[in-house]
C-alpha atoms as an extended CHARMM CRD file, in Angstrom:
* protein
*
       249  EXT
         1         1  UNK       CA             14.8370000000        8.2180000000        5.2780000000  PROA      1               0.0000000000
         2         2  UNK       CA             13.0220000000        8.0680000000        2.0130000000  PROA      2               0.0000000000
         3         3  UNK       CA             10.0800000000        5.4940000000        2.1370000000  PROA      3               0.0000000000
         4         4  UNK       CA              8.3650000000        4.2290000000       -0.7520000000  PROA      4               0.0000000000
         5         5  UNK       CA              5.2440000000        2.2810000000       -1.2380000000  PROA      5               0.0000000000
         6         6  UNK       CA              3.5290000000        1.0270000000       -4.9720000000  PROA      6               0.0000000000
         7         7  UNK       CA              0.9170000000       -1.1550000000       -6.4520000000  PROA      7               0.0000000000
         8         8  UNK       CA              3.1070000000       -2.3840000000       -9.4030000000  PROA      8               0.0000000000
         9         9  UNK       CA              0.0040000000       -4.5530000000      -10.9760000000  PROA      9               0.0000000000
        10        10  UNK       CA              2.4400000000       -6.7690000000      -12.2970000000  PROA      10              0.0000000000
        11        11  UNK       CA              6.1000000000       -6.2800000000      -11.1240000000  PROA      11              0.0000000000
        12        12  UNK       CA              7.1440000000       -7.9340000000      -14.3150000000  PROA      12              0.0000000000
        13        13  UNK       CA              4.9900000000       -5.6420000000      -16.4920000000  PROA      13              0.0000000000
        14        14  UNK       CA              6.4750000000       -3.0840000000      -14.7620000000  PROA      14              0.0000000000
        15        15  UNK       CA              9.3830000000       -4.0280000000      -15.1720000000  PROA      15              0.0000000000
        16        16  UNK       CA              8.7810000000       -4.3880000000      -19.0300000000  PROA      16              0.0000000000
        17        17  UNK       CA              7.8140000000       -0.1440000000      -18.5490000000  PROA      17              0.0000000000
        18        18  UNK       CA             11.2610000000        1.2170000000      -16.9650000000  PROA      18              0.0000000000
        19        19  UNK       CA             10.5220000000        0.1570000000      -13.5000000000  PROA      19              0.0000000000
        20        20  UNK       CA             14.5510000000       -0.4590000000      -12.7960000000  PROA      20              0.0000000000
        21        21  UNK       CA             15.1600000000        2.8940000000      -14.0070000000  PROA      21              0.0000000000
        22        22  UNK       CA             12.1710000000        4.4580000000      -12.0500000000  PROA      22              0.0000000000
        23        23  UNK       CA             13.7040000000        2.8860000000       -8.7690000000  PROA      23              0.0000000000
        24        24  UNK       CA             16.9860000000        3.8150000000       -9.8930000000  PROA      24              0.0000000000
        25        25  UNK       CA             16.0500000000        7.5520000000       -9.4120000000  PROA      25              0.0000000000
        26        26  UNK       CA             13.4390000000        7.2460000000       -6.7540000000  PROA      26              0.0000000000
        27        27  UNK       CA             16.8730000000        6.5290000000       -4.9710000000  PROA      27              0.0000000000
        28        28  UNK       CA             14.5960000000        5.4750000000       -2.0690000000  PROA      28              0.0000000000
        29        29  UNK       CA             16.1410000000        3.8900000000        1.2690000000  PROA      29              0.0000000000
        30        30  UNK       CA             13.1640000000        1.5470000000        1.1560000000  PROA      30              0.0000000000
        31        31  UNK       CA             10.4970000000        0.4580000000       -1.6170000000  PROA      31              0.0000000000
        32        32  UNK       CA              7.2260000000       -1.6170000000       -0.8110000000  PROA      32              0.0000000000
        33        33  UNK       CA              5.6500000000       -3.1760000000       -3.4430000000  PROA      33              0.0000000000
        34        34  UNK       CA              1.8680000000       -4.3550000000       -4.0620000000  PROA      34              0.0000000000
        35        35  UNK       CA             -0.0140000000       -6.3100000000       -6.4560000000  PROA      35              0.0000000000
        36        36  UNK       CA              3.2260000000       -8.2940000000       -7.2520000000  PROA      36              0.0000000000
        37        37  UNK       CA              1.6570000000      -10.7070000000       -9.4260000000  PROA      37              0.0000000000
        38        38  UNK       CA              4.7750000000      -13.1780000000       -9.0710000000  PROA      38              0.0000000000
        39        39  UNK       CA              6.5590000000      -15.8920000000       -7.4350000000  PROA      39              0.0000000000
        40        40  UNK       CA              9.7110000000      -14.9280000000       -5.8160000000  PROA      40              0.0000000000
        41        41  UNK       CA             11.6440000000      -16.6250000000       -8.6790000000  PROA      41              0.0000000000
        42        42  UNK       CA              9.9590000000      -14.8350000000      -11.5590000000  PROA      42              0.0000000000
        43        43  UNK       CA             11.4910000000      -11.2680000000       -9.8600000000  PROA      43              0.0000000000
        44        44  UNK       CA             14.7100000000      -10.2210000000      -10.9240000000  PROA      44              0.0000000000
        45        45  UNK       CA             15.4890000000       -6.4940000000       -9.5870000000  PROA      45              0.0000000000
        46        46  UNK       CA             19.6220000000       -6.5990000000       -8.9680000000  PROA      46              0.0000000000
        47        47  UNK       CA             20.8600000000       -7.0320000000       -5.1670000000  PROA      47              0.0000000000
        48        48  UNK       CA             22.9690000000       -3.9850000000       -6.2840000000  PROA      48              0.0000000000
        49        49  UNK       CA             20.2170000000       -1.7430000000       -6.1190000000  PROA      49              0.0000000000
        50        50  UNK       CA             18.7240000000       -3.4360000000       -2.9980000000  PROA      50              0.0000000000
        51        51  UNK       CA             20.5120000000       -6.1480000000       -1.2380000000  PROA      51              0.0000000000
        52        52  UNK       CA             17.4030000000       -6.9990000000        1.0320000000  PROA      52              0.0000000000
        53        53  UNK       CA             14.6340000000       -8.3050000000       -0.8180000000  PROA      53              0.0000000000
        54        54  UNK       CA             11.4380000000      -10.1990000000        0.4120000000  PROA      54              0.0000000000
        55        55  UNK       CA              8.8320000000      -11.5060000000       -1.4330000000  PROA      55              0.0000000000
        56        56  UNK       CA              5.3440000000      -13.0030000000       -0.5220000000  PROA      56              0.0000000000
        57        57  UNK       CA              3.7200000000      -14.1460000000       -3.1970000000  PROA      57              0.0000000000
        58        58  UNK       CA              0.1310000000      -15.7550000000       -3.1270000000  PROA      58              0.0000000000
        59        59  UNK       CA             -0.8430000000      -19.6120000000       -3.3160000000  PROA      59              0.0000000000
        60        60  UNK       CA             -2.7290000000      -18.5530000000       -6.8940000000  PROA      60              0.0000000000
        61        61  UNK       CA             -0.0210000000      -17.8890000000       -9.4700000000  PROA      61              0.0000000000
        62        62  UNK       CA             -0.4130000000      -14.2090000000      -11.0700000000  PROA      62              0.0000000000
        63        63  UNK       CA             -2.4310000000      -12.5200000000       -8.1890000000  PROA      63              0.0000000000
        64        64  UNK       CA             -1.7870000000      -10.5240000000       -4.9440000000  PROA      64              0.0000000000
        65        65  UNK       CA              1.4370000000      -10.3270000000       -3.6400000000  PROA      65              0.0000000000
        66        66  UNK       CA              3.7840000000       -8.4590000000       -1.5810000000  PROA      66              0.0000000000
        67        67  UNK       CA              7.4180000000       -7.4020000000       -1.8800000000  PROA      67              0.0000000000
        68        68  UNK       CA              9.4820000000       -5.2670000000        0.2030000000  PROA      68              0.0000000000
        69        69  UNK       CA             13.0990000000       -4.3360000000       -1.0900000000  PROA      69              0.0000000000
        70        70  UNK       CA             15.4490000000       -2.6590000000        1.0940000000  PROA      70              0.0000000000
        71        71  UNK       CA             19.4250000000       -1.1170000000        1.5060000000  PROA      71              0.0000000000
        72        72  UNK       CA             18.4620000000       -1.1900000000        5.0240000000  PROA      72              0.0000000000
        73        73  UNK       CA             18.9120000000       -5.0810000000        6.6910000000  PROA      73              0.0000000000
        74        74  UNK       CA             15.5240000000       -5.4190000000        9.2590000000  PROA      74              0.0000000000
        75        75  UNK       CA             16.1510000000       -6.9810000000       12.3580000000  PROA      75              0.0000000000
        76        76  UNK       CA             13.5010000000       -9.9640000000       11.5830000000  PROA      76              0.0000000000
        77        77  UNK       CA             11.2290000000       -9.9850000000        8.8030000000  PROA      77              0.0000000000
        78        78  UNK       CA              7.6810000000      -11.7110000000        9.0920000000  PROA      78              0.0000000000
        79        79  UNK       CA              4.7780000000      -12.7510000000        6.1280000000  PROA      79              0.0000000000
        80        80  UNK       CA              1.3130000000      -12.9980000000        6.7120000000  PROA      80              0.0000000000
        81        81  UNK       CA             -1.1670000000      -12.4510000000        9.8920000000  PROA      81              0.0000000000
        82        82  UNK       CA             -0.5200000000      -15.7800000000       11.5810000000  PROA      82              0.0000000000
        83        83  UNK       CA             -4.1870000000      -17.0820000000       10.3560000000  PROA      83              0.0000000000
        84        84  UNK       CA             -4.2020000000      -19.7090000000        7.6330000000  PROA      84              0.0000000000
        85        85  UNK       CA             -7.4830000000      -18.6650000000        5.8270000000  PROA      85              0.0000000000
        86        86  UNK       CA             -6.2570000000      -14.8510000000        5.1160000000  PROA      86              0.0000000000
        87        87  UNK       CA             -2.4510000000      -15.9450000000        4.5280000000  PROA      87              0.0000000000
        88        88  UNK       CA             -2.8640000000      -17.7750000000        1.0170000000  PROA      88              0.0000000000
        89        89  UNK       CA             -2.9990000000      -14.4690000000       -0.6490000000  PROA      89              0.0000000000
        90        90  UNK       CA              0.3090000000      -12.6910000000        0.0400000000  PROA      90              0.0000000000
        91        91  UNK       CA             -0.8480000000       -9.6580000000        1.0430000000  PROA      91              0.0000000000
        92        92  UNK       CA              1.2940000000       -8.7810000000        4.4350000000  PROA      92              0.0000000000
        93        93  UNK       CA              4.8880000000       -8.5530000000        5.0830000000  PROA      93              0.0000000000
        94        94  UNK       CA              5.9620000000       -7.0170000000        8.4620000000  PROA      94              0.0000000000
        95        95  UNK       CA              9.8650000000       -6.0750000000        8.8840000000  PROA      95              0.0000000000
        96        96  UNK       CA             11.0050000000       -4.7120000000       12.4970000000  PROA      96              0.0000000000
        97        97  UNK       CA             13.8120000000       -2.0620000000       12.7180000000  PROA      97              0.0000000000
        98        98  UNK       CA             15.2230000000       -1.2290000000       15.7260000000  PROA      98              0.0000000000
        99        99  UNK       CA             12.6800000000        1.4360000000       17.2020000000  PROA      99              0.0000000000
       100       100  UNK       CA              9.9620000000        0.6190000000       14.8430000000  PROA      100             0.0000000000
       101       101  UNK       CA              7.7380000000       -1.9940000000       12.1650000000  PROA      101             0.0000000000
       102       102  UNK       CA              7.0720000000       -1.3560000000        8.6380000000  PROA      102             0.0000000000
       103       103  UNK       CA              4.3990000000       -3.0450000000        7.3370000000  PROA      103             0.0000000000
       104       104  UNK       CA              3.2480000000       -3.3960000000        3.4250000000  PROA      104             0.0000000000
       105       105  UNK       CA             -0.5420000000       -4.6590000000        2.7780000000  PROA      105             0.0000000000
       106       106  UNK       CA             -2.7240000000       -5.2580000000       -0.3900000000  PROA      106             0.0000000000
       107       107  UNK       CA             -5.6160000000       -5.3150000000        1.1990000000  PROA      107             0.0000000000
       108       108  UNK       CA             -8.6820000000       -7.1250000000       -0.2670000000  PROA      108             0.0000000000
       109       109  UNK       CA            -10.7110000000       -5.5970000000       -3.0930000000  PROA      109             0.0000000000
       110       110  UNK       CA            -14.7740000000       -5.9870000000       -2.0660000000  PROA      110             0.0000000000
       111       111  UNK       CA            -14.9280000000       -7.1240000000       -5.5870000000  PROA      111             0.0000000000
       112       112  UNK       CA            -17.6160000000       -6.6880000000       -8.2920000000  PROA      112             0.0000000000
       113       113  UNK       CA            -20.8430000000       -6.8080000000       -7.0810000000  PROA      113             0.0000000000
       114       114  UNK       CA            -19.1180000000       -6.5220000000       -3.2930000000  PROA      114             0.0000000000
       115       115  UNK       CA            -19.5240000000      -10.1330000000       -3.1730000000  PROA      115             0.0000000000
       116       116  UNK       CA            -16.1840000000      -10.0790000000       -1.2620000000  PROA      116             0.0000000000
       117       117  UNK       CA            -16.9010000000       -7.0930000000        1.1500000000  PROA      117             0.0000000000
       118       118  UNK       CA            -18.3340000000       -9.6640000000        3.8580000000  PROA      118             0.0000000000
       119       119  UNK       CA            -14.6420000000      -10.9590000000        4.1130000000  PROA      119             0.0000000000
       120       120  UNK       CA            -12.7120000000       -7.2670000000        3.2430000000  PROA      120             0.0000000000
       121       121  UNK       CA            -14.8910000000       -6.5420000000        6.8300000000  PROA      121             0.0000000000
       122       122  UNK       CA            -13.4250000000       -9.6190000000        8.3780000000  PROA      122             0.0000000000
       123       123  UNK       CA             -9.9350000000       -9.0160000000        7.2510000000  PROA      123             0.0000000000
       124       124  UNK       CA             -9.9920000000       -5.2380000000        8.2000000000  PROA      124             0.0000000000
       125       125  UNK       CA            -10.7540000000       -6.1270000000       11.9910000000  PROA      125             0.0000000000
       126       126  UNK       CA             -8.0140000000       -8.7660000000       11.5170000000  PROA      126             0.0000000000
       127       127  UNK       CA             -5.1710000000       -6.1120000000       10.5880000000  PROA      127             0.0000000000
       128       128  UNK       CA             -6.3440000000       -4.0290000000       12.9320000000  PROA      128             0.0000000000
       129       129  UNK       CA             -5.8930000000       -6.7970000000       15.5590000000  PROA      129             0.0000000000
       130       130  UNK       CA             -2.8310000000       -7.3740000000       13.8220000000  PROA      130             0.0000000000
       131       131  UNK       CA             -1.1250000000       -3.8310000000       13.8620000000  PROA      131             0.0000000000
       132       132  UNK       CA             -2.1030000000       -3.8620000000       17.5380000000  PROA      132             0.0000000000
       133       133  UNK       CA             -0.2560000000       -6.9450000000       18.7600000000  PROA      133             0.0000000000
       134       134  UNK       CA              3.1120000000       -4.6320000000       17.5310000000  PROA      134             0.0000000000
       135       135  UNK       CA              5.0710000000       -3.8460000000       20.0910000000  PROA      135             0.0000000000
       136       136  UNK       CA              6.5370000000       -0.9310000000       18.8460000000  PROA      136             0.0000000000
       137       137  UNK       CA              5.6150000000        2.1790000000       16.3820000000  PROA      137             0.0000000000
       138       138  UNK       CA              4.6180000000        1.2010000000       12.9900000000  PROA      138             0.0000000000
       139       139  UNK       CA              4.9860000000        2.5940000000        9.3490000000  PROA      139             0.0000000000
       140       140  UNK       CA              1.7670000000        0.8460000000        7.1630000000  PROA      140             0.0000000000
       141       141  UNK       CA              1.6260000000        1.1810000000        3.5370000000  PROA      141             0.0000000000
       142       142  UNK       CA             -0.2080000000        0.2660000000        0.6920000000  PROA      142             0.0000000000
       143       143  UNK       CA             -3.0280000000       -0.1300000000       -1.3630000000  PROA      143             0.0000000000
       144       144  UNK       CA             -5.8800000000       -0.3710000000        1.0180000000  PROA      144             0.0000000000
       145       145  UNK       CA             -8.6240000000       -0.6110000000       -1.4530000000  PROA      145             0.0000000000
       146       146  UNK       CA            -10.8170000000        2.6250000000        0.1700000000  PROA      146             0.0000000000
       147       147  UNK       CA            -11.2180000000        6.0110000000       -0.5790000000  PROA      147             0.0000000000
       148       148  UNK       CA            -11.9040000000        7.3350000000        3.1030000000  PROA      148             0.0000000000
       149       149  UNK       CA            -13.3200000000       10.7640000000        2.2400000000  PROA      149             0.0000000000
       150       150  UNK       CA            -15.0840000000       12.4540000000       -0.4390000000  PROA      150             0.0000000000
       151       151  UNK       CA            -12.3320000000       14.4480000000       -1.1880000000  PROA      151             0.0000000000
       152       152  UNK       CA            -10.0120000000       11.3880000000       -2.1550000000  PROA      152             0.0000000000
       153       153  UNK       CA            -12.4050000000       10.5770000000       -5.0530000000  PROA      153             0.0000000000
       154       154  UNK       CA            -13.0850000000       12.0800000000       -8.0480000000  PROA      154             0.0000000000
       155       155  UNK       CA            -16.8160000000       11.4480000000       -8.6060000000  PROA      155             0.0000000000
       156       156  UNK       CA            -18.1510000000       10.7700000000       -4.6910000000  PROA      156             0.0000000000
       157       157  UNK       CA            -21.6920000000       10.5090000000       -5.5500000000  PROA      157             0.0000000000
       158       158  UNK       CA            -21.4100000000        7.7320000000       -8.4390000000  PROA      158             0.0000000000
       159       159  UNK       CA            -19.0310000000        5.8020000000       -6.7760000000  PROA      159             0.0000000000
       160       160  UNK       CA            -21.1780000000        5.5050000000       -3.5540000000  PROA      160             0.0000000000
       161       161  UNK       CA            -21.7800000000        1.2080000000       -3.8310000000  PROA      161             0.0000000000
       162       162  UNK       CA            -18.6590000000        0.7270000000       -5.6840000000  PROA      162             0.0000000000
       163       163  UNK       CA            -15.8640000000       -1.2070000000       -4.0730000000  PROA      163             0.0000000000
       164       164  UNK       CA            -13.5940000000        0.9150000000       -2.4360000000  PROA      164             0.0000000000
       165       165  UNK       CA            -16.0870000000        3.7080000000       -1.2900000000  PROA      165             0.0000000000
       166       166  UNK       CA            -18.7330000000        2.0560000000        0.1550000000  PROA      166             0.0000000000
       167       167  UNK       CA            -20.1940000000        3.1670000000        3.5700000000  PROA      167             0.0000000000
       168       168  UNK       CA            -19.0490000000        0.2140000000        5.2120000000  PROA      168             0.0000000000
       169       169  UNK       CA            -15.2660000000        0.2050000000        3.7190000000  PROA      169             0.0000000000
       170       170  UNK       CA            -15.1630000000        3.4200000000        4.5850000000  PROA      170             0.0000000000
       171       171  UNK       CA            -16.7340000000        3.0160000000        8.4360000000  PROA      171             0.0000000000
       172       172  UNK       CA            -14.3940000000       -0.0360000000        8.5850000000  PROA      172             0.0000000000
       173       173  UNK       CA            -11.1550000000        2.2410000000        7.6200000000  PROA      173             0.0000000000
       174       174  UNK       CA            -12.5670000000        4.8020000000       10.4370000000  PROA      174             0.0000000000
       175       175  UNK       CA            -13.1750000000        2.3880000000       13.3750000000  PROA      175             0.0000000000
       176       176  UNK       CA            -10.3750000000       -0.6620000000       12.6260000000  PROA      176             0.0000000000
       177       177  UNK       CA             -7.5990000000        1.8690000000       11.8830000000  PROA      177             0.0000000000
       178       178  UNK       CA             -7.3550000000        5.4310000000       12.0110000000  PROA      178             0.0000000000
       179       179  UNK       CA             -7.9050000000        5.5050000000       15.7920000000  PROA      179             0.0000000000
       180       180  UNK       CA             -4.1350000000        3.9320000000       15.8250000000  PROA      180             0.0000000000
       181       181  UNK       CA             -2.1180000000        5.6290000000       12.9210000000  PROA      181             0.0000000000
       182       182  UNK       CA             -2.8040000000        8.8990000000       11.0520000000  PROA      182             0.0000000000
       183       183  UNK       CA             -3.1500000000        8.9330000000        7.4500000000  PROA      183             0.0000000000
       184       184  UNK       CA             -0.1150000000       10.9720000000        6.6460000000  PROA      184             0.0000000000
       185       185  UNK       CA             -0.7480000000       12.6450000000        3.3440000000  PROA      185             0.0000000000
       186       186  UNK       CA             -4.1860000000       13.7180000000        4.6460000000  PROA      186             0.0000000000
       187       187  UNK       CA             -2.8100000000       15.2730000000        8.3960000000  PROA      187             0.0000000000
       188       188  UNK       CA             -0.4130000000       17.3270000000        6.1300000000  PROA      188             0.0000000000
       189       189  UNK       CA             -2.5890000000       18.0770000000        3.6430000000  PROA      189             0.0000000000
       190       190  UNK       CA             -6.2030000000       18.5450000000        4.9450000000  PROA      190             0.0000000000
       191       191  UNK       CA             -7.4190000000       20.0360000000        1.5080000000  PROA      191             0.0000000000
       192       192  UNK       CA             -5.2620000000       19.0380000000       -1.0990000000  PROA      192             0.0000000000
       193       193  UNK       CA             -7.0860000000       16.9970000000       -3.9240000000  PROA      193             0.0000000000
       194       194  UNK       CA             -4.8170000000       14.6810000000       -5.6980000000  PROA      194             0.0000000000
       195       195  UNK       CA             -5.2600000000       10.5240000000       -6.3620000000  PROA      195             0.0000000000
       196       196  UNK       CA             -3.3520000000        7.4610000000       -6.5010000000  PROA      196             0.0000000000
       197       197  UNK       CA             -5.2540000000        5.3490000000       -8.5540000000  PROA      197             0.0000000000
       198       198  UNK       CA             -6.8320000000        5.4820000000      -12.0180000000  PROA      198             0.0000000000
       199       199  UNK       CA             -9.1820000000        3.1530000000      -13.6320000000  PROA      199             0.0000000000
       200       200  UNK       CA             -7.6550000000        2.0140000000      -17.3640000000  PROA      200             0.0000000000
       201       201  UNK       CA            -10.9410000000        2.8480000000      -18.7550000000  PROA      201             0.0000000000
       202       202  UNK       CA            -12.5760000000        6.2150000000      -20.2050000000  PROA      202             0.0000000000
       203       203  UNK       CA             -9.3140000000        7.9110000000      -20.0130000000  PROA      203             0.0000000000
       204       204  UNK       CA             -9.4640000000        8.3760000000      -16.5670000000  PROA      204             0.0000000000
       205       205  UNK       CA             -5.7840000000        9.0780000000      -15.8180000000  PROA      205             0.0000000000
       206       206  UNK       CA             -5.8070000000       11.7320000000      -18.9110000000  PROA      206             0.0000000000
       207       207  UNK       CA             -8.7660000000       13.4760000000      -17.2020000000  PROA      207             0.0000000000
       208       208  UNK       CA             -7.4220000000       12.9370000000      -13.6480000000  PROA      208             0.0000000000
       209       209  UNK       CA            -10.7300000000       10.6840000000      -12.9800000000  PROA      209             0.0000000000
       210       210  UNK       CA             -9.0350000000        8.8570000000       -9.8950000000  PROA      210             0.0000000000
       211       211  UNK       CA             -9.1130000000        7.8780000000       -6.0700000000  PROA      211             0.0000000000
       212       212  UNK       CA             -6.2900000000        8.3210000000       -3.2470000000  PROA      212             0.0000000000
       213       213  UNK       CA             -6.6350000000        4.4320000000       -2.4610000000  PROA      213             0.0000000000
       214       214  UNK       CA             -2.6010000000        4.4330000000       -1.1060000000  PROA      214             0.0000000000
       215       215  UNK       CA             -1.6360000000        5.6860000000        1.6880000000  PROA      215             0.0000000000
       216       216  UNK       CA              1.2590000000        6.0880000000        4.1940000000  PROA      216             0.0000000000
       217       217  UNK       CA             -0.2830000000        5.3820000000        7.8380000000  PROA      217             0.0000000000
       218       218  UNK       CA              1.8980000000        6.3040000000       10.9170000000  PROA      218             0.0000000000
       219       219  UNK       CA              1.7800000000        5.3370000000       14.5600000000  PROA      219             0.0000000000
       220       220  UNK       CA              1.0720000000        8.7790000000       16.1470000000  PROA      220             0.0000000000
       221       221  UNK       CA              4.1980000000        8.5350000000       18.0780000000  PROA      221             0.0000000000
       222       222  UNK       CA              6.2740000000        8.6390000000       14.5870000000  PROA      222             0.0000000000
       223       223  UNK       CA              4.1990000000       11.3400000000       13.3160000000  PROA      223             0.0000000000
       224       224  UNK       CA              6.3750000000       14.2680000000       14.3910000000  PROA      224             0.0000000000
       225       225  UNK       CA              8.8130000000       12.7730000000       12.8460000000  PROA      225             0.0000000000
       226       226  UNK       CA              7.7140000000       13.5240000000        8.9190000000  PROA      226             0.0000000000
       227       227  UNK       CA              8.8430000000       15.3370000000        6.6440000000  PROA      227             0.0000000000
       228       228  UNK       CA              6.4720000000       15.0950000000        4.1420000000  PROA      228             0.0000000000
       229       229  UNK       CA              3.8920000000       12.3550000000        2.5830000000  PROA      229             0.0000000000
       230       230  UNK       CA              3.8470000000       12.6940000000       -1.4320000000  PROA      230             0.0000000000
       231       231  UNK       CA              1.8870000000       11.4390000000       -4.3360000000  PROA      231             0.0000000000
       232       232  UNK       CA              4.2930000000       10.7430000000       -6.9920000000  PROA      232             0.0000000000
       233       233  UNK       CA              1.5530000000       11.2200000000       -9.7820000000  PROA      233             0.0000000000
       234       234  UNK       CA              4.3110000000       12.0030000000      -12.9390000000  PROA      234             0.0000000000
       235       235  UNK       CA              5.2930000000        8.1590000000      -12.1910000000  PROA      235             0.0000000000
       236       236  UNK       CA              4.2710000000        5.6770000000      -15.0040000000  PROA      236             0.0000000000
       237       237  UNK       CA              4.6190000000        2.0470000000      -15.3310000000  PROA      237             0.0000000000
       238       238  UNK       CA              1.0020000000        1.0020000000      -13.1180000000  PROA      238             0.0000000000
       239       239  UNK       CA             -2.3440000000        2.3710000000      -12.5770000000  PROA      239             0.0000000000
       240       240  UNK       CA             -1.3260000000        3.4200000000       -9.2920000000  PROA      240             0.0000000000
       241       241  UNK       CA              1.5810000000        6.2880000000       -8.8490000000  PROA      241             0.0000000000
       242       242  UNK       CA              3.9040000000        5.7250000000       -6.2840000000  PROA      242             0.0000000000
       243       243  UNK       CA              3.6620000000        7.3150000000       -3.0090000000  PROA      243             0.0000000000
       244       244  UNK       CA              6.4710000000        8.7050000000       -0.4590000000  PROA      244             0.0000000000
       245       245  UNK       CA              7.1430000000        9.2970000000        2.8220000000  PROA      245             0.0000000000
       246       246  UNK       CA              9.7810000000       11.4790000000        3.9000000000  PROA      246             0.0000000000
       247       247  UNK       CA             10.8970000000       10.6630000000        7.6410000000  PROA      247             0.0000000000
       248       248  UNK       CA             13.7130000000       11.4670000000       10.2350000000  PROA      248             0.0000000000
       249       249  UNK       CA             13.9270000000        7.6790000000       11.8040000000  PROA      249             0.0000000000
């Protein structure tokens, strides 16, 4: 199977940028989507492509989201933690397949200033509660908002109290999830540098100024199972790139 997660930011400006033709040649079994920016209504990608679609859009119009679309049909499909005060923002969608979940997330930014990061450490121990109420394996993906290592940044030392790479997002990604699932590009890759994300400013995707914020997480059990975990950096159309996992399911 050919898995793919992306933060869109904007699935209608996307769209506006070839985004029917990019998933036309991904020619992915699944796509997750992030950042969504829409109500269900205002997203028109044809049932040709991908028959299943489900959206979760947030209570603010224009922000957040969720989408998964899929030629696969789940066996139940679910939005949300189950907690009213961090389901108004559309951020989770959980479908089960027979041996396994996948689950999409946009987790919360910390914000400028980190005046959010008090919740982004609330929600973080949620998810993690979360993912381990699943009864079976699970696929995560998504824009997680958190560079976990130096390596996954371009400039470490400048970025040290900037959301995203702060001590405590970092700790939090550590202790609330990477004792369940592996971070699949990274166990494949121990060394290789490469990003995800680019700022719009200073030219940063020109100069390859960016941080490996999306990831591909995989219950341990599943891990054998890869193929490979890609960043699909020659992919316009966002300032993310799409990412892909490669898997026998």
């Amino acid at each position: 199977m050919k898995l793919v997660s992306w933060n869109v930011n904007g699935v209608r400006a996307c769209i506006n940028k070839g985004f029917i033709e990019i998933l036309d040649a991904l020619n992915a079994d699944i796509v997750c989507l992030q950042e969504t920016k829409a109500q269900p209504d205002q997203i028109d990608i044809s049932k040709d492509l991908y028959p299943y679609q489900y959206a979760y859009s947030a209570v603010r119009k224009g922000y957040s989201g969720t989408m998964i679309l899929s030629r696969i049909e789940p066996l139940s499909v679910s939005y949300g933690l189950g907690i009213d005060e961090h389901d108004n923002e559309g951020r989770v969608i959980t479908a089960e397949f027979k041996d396994h979940y996948l689950v999409t997330v946009y987790t919360p930014n910390s914000g400028d200033g980190l005046k959010r990061l008090d919740y982004r450490m609330e929600w973080d121990k949620v998810f993690s509660q979360y993912i381990r109420s699943l009864n079976k394996p699970v696929l995560i993906c998504g824009d997680l908002n958190v560079a976990n290592e130096e390596i996954d940044i371009k400039n470490p030392k400048t970025n040290r109290r900037n959301a995203g790479f702060t001590d405590e997002e970092r700790e939090s990604f550590k202790t609330n999830l990477l004792p369940y699932v592996k971070d699949s590009f990274r166990t494949m890759y121990p060394d290789k540098v490469q990003y995800s994300w680019w700022s719009y400013r200073f030219n940063a995707r020109k100069n390859n100024a960016g941080w490996r914020i999306d990831y591909w997480l995989v219950s341990p059990d599943l891990m054998d199972l890869v193929s490979d975990s890609k960043i699909l950096t020659d992919i316009y159309g966002s300032d993310h790139c799409p990412i892909e996992l490669d898997i026998n399911l």
